[in-house]
C-alpha positions as CSV (number, residue, x, y, z in Angstrom):
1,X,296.0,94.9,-51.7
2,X,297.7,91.3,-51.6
3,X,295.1,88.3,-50.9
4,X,292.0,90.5,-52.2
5,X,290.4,91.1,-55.3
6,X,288.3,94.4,-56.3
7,X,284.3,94.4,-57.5
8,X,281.3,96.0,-57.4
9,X,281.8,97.8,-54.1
10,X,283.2,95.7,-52.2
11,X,286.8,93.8,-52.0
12,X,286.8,89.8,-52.0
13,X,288.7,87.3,-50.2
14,X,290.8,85.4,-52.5
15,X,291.3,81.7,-52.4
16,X,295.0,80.9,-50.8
17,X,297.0,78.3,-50.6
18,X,296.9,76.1,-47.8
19,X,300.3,76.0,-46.2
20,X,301.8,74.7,-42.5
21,X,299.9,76.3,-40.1
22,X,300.0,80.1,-39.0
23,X,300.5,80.6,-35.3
24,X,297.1,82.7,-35.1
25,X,295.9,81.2,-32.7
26,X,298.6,79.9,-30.6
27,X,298.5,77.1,-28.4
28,X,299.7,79.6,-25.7
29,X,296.7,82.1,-26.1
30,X,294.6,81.7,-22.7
31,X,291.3,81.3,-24.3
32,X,287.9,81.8,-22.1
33,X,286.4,79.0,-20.9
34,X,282.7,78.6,-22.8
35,X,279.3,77.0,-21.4
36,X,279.9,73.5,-21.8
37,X,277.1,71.2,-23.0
38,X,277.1,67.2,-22.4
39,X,277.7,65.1,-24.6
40,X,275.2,63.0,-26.7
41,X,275.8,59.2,-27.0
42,X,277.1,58.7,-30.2
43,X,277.6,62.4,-30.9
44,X,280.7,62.9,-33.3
45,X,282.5,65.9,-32.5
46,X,283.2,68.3,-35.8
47,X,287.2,67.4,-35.7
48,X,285.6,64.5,-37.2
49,X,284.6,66.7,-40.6
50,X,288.3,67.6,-41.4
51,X,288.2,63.8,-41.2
52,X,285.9,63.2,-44.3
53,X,286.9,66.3,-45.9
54,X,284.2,68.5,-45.5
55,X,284.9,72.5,-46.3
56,X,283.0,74.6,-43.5
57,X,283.6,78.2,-43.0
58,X,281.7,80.5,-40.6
59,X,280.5,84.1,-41.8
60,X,280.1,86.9,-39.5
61,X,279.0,90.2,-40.7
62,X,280.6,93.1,-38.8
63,X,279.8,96.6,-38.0
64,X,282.2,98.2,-35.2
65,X,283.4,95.5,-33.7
66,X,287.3,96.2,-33.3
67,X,287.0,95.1,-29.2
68,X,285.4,91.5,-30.5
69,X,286.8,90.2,-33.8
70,X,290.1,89.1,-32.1
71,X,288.5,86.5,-29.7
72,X,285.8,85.9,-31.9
73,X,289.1,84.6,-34.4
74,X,290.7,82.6,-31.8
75,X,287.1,80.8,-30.9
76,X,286.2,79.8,-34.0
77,X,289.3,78.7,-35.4
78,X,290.4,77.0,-32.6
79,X,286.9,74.7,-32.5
80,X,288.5,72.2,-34.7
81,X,291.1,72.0,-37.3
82,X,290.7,73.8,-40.8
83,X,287.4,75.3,-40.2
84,X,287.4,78.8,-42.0
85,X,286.0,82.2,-41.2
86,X,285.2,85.1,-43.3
87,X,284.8,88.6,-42.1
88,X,282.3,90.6,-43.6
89,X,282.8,94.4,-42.9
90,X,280.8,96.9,-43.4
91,X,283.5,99.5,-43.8
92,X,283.5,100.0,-39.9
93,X,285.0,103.6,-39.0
94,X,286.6,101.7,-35.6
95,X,289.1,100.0,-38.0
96,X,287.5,96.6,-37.3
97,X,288.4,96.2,-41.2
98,X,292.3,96.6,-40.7
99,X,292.5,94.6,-37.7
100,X,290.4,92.0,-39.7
101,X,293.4,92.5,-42.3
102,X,296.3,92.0,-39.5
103,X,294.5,88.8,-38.5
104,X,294.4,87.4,-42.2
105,X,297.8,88.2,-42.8
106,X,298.7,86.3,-40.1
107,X,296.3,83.0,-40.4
108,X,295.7,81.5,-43.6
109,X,292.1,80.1,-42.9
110,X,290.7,83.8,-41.8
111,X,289.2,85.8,-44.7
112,X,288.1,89.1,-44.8
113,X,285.4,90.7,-47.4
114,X,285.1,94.4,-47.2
115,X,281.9,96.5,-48.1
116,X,282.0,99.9,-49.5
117,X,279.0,100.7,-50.6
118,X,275.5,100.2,-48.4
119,X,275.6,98.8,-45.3
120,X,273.0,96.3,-43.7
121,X,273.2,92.7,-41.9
122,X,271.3,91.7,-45.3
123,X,273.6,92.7,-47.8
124,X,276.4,91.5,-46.0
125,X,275.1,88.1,-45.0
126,X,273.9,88.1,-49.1
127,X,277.0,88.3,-50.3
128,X,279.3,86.2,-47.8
129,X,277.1,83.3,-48.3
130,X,276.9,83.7,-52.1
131,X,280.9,83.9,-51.8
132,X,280.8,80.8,-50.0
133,X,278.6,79.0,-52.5
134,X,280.5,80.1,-55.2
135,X,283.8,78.5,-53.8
136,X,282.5,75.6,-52.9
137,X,282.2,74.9,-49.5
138,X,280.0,72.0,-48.1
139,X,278.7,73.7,-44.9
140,X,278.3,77.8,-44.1
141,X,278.0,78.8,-40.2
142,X,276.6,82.0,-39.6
143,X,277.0,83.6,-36.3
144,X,277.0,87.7,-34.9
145,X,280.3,89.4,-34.6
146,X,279.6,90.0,-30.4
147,X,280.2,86.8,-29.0
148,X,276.6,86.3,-27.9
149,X,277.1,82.9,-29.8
150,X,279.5,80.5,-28.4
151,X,281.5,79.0,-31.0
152,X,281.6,75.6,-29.1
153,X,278.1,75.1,-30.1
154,X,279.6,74.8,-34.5
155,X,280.0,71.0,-33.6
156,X,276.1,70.6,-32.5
157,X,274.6,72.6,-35.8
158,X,277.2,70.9,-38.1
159,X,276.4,67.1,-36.5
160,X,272.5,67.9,-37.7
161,X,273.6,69.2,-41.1
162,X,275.8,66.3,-41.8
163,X,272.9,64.0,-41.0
164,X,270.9,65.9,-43.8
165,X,269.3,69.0,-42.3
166,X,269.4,71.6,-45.1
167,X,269.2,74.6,-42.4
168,X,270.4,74.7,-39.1
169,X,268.8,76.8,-36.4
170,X,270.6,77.6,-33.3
171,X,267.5,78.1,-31.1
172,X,267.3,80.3,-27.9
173,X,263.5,78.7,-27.1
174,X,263.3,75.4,-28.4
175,X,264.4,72.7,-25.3
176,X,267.8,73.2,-23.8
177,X,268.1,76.5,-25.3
178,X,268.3,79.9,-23.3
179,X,268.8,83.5,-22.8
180,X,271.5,85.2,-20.4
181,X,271.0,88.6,-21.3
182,X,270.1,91.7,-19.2
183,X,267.7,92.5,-22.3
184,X,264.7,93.6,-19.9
185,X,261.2,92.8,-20.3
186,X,260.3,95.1,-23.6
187,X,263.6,93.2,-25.4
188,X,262.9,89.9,-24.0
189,X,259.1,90.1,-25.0
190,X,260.0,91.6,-28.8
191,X,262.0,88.6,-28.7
192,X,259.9,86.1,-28.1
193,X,256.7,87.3,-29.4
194,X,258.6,87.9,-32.8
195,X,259.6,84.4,-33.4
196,X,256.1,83.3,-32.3
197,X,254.4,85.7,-35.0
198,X,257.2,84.4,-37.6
199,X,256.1,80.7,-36.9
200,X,252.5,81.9,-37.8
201,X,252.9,83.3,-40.7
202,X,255.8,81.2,-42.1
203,X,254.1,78.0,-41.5
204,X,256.8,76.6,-39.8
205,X,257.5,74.3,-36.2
206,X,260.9,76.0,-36.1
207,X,260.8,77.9,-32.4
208,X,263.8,80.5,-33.1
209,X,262.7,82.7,-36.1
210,X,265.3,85.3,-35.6
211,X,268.2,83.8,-34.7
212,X,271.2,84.4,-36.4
213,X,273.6,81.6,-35.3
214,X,272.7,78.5,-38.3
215,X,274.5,76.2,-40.6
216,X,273.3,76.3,-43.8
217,X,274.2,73.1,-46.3
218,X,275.8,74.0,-49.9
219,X,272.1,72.5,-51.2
220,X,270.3,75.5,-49.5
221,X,272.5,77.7,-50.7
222,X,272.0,77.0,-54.2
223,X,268.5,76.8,-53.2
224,X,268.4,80.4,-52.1
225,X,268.9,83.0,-54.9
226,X,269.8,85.4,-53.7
227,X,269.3,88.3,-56.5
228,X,265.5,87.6,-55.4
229,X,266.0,88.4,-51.6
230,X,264.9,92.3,-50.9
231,X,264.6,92.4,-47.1
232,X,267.4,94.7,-45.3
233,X,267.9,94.3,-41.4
234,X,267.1,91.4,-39.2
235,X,264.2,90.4,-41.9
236,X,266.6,88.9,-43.6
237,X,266.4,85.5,-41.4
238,X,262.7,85.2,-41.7
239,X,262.7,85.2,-45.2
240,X,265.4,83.2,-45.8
241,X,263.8,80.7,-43.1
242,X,260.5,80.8,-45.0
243,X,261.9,80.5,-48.5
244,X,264.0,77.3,-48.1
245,X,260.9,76.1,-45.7
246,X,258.7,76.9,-48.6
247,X,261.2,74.8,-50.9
248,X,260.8,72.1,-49.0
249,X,264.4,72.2,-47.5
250,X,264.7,70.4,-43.9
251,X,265.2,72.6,-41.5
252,X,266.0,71.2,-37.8
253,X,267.4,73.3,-34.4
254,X,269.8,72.8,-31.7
255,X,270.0,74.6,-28.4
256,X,272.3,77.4,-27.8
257,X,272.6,79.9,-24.7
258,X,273.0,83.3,-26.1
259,X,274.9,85.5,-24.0
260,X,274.4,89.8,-23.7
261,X,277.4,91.1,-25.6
262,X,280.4,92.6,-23.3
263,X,281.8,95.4,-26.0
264,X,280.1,97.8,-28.3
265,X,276.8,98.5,-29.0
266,X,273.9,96.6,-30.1
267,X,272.7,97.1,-33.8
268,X,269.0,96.4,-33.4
269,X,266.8,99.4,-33.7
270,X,263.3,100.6,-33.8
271,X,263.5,100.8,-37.6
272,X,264.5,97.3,-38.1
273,X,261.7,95.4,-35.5
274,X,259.6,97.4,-37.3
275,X,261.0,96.2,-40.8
276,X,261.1,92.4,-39.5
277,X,257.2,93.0,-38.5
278,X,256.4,94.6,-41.6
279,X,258.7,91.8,-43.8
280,X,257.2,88.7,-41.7
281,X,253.0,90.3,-42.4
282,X,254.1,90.2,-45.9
283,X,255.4,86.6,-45.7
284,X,252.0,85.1,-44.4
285,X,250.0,87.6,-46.6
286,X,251.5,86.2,-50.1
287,X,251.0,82.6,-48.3
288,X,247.7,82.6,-47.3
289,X,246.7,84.1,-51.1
290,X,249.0,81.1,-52.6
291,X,247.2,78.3,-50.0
C-alpha cells in the first residue's frame, strides 16, 4: 500500500514529502465550538512553534472509533499549522483503519500506523511514540480517540514543554481542571481514588495519574525504553509517569475539562482497573525495597 511500509505486525507510516497544503481540513468545514479557556499574560499560543521550527505530532491509539476519527482530524490539525497526527489502529473491525486511510490520502500531515497483531492501549501507545522518537520529532501529544480531550488545550501542554517540562500532564484534578461526564459515583470514585493511590506509591505531586492527554519532550522519550515497559491497559500511564519521575525527568500539569464521549463505547474494563491496581502496588512495592 502507497505511503506505508510493512514490519513486524504492524504497517508504518512513512515519511512524505511536505507539499502545498491538502484541503483536509477545509476552511469551509463548520467545526464545533470547544470550551474556551483565558488567556495567560504572556502565554504564546503554539502557531508560535511552526514559528521556531518545532516538529509536534499528536498520537492517538484507536479501537472502533469510525464515528470519531474524522472530527478528531479536523481538531487537531486545524489547532495550528503543521502540527501532525498519527493514527494508531488496532485493526478495528468498524473500518476506523480505512477511513483513517481516506483521510491520509487526502492530508499530508495525518499518518496512519496499523496493528495486526495484539491489541492493547499499551502496545499501541509503545510503538507510536517509539515511531515518533525514531523520526525525530521535538514534542509527542497523546490524547484518546473519543474526543473527551479537547484539542484546543495542545497549545497549554506544549507552552509547559517548551519551557522545559520533560512530561506533560493534562490534569482533570489539579486547579482549573474538571470532569463533565455522566460517569456516576463508582466511575467517578475509581477515578479519583486511582490517581490518589498512584501518587502514593509513585512518589509523585502530579494530581492526574491516569490521564491520557500529555506532551511528552523528544528527551523523555529517549529516556523511556520502551523494550523494558510490560504493563498492558491503562497501566501503561502509571508506569511511564513513575519511570521518567524516577529518572528525574520534570514532569508539570495543566488543566483540561474532559468531556463523556458522544459515539462508541468506552474501553475501560474490570480487567484493566484491576491490572492498573495490581501494576501501580507493584510500582510502590519495588520502591519502597529500593528507598
Amino acid at each position: 500500500m502507497a505511503g506505508k511500509a510493512e514490519t513486524g505486525g504492524r504497517t508504518l507510516p512513512k515519511q512524505r514529502a511536505r507539499g502545498p497544503r491538502a484541503v483536509f481540513p477545509s476552511e469551509s468545514d463548520n467545526l464545533p465550538e470547544w470550551r474556551s479557556y483565558p488567556q495567560q499574560k504572556g502565554m504564546q499560543l503554539v502557531s508560535d512553534s511552526a514559528q521556531i521550527g518545532a516538529r509536534v505530532i499528536v498520537v492517538v491509539p484507536t479501537y472502533n472509533e469510525v464515528d470519531n476519527v474524522r472530527q478528531l482530524a479536523k481538531r487537531v490539525l486545524a489547532s495550528f499549522p503543521r502540527i501532525e497526527l498519527l493514527i494508531v489502529d488496532d485493526n478495528s473491525p468498524d473500518g476506523t483503519g480505512n477511513l483513517a486511510d481516506e483521510i491520509a490520502a487526502q492530508e499530508p500531515r495525518f499518518h496512519v500506523m496499523h496493528r495486526t497483531k495484539k491489541r492493547g492501549y499499551a502496545l499501541s501507545s509503545r510503538e507510536g511514540l517509539a515511531w515518533c522518537r525514531d523520526n525525530g520529532y521535538d514534542f509527542a501529544v497523546t490524547m484518546d480517540g473519543d474526543l473527551s480531550h479537547d484539542p484546543a488545550r495542545i497549545p497549554a501542554l506544549l507552552k509547559s514543554a517548551r519551557a522545559g517540562a520533560g512530561l506533560v500532564v493534562g490534569s482533570r484534578y489539579t486547579t482549573g481542571g474538571a470532569v463533565e461526564a455522566d460517569w456516576g459515583p463508582f466511575r467517578r470514585a475509581v477515578s479519583e481514588m486511582g490517581s490518589r493511590y498512584a501518587r502514593a506509591m509513585i512518589g509523585t505531586s502530579v494530581r492526574d495519574c491516569t490521564s491520557g492527554y500529555r506532551c511528552y519532550s523528544a528527551e523523555a522519550l529517549r529516556t523511556l525504553r520502551f523494550e523494558k515497559l510490560h504493563s498492558e491497559g491503562y497501566a501503561f500511564l502509571i508506569e511511564v509517569l513513575a519511570r521518567l519521575s524516577g529518572a528525574g525527568v520534570e514532569v508539570t500539569e495543566v488543566p483540561i475539562t474532559y468531556i463523556d464521549r458522544q459515539h462508541g463505547a468506552s474501553k475501560i474494563s474490570r480487567g484493566i482497573i484491576l491490572e492498573a491496581l495490581a501494576e501501580t502496588t507493584g510500582i510502590g512495592i519495588r520502591r519502597l525495597f529500593r528507598g
